[in-house]
Structures are given as C-alpha cells and as structure tokens.
C-alpha angles and dihedrals in degrees: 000000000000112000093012113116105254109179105216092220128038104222120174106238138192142152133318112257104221109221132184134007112358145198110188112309102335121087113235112222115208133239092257095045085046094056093034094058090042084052091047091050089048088051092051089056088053105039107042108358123083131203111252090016102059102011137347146173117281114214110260090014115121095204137046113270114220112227124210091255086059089046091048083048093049089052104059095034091055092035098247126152122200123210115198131205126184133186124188106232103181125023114160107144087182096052117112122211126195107202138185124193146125132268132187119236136171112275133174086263101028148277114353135190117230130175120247132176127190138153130247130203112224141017119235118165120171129192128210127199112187118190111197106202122171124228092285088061097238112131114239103173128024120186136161135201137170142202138200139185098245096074115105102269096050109039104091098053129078114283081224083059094049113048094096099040089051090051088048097050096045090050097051086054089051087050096051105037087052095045084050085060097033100059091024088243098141082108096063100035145018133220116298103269093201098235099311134116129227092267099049103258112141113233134173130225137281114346094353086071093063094051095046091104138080119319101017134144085024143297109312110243090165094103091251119114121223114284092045083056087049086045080055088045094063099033089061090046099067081052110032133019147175105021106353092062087051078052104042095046097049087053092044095044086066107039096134096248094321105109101087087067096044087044089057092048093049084051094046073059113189113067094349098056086044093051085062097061098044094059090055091049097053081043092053096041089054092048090053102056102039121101121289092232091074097085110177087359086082098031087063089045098085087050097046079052094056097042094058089059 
C-alpha cells in the first residue's frame, strides 16, 4: 500500500550478540580491530572502488564524498545487507506553493548567485529508513533520509514526474549515511553531496566538475547571455547528468537563436523540458553516425535541430 513501510528485502533478525571487553551495554573495540576495519575499508578503495565512479571530490569539499555505487561497493565487500523501508509523509498533488531561494549561473567572472521565486503545484515528500544488518541478521547501522520535490532540482517539474526520482534519492541518503556508521568510514569520506559544492554551486562528476564553471561547454552563440545559460544549466541538471549535461549544454550553447525558446521550454519543465532533451538526443545521435568527411556539416547538425524546435 502507498505510504505503508514495505523492507525490500525479508531478513531474519535477532539480537546482537556483545563480544569482547565491555562497559555497560556498549561493546568496546579495541585499538587493532579499529585500525583493521579503517585499513579494510581503505583495500576495498583500492581494490574495487574507483574515484569519480564510486566516490569523488566535490569542488569546494574538503573530503571525499561516497557515492551510492561505493556504498553499494562497501556493502558487499564488509557483508552487509540493507533493508530499506520507505513511507510517504506528504502527498497533496492540488496544493500550491509560493517559494523564494537562490540558484548559481555562468556569469563573465564566474559563478554568481542570483535570487529566483516561482511557484510549484503539488507536495510530495518521501522517508527512507535503511537498516544495514550483516549475514547473521543483527543491525549494525540504522539511518533515515527523505526527499521532496521542492528542493532545487526538482521544483520546477511536475510532482507526477517526480515521485520515483524522489523514492530513489531518499533512499540513496538513507544507504550512505548508514554504510558511513556502519564501517566506521566518516573519516574517509563524507555524505554523498549529490553533485554540489559547500557554497551551493551545482557541479557534475568527473570531468564534468572541472568544467562547471564560466565559460564552460563553449562560447554561447545561442543568443542568451550567461545567467539565462546557467538558467539552462540547472534546468538540464534535474533531467541529465555526467557526461550527457556536458552533451546537452554544448549543443544547446550553440542553437542559432533558438535558445530562448528551448530555455522557456526547460523552465515550463514536464513534456516540454523533455522534449528538449529529446531533440538533442536525436541530434546527437545523427551527428554521430554520419560520416566522418562532413566536417563542420555534422558538427552544425545537432543546432539546425534545436532551432527548428
């Protein structure tokens, strides 16, 4: 039933079994276990998990943040199994909310902050609880999260567009933050920060991190100026990521006067904003497999597909 806690997985469970030196009810680890589980987490970096896969540095982060595909990774390196539970806790499609906030763009400097409102149709807010138990069923770590559609990247699209998106997120928080307590790895890494940096400016993965900033994905010869690209920017975000918004943004930086019309459409957000991104897919998709002797014939391909939108 909607709303109603449901574990993805059924694990027999029962109580944890205190080994080893004690004071009162908590188990005291000693200094060489310690050690030995910091030095097990730091093998299974190097030995399975890689940097921008599995975790990464976040611009303006001072720690590595550990991504769901590294939790994943920790999980089934330390034996753990995560049962997850989530409850809808707000779910009101009429309701209208007025909202004021801030948002980062491209401008000639840098990235700026400038202030934006808006108004969104609908609440959905989801929690997560994951229990992380190892193979002997006992729970070593309990966390819970939640997400709801009227965080940044998610304001703007329809709260029917969003529902999954929203249960998968705040699962993914409840995952990692148990994982950190459960293998003791808060040292190495920090929370997932979901690809932005300390002073709120969003950022993608990888190489795409190093290239978030002004300037980047080529001069605009759309006819927008920088903030309304960096509108574009975080628009495409809620919808593409990694590799595919470096994509997307270099073909939209050079639609031939046609990105105030694709902008608007990316704000309008739902079908029309997917509607952007299909037509630089199928744009993409053309330029790649056409042959290589048509130079800048096939580089213009992806714009003249945009324009006609």
């Amino acid at each position: 039933m909607e709303g109603s806690p449901t574990p993805n997985a059924l694990v027999k469970l029962q109580a944890p079994v205190a080994t080893g030196p004690q004071s009162g009810s908590l188990v005291f680890i000693g200094s060489r276990e310690l050690k030995s589980r910091v030095q097990d987490v730091q093998q299974a970096m190097d030995a399975v998990m890689k940097e921008d896969v599995h975790y990464g540095v976040v611009p303006g982060a001072k720690k590595k943040s550990l991504w769901k595909a590294g939790a994943e990774a920790l999980c089934m390196a330390f034996g753990l199994v995560p049962v997850l539970r989530t409850t809808v806790t707000a779910d009101d499609p009429e309701r209208v909310i007025r909202w004021k906030g801030t948002q980062y763009t491209d401008g000639p400097s840098g990235r700026v902050k400038v202030e934006v409102e808006g108004e969104t149709q609908g609440i959905y807010e989801v929690v997560a609880v994951c229990e992380l138990l190892n193979m002997g069923g006992q729970i070593l770590a309990s966390c819970s999260a939640s997400a709801n559609n009227l965080e940044n990247k998610y304001r703007t699209l329809s709260v029917w567009d969003t529902r999954n998106t929203l249960r998968r997120m705040a699962e993914k928080r409840a995952l990692v933050a148990a994982v950190l307590m459960a293998t003791g790895a808060s040292d190495m890494f920090s929370q997932d920060l979901e690809d932005v940096a300390e002073d709120g400016t969003p950022i993608a993965r990888g190489a795409s991190a190093k290239s978030a900033g002004s300037g980047a994905h080529g001069a605009a010869t759309n006819g927008l100026n920088d903030k309304q690209n960096g509108l574009a920017y975080m628009k495409a975000k809620a919808l593409l990521s990694g590799a595919e918004l470096d994509g997307f943004m270099t073909w939209f930086k050079a639609l031939p006067n046609g990105g105030k019309k694709a902008l608007d459409d990316l704000c309008a957000g739902g079908s029309k904003a997917e509607n952007v991104t299909a037509a630089w897919r199928k744009a993409a998709t053309a330029a790649a497999t056409a042959p290589a002797t048509t130079g800048a014939a096939a580089t213009a391909a992806p714009a003249a597909e945009g324009g006609a939108k």
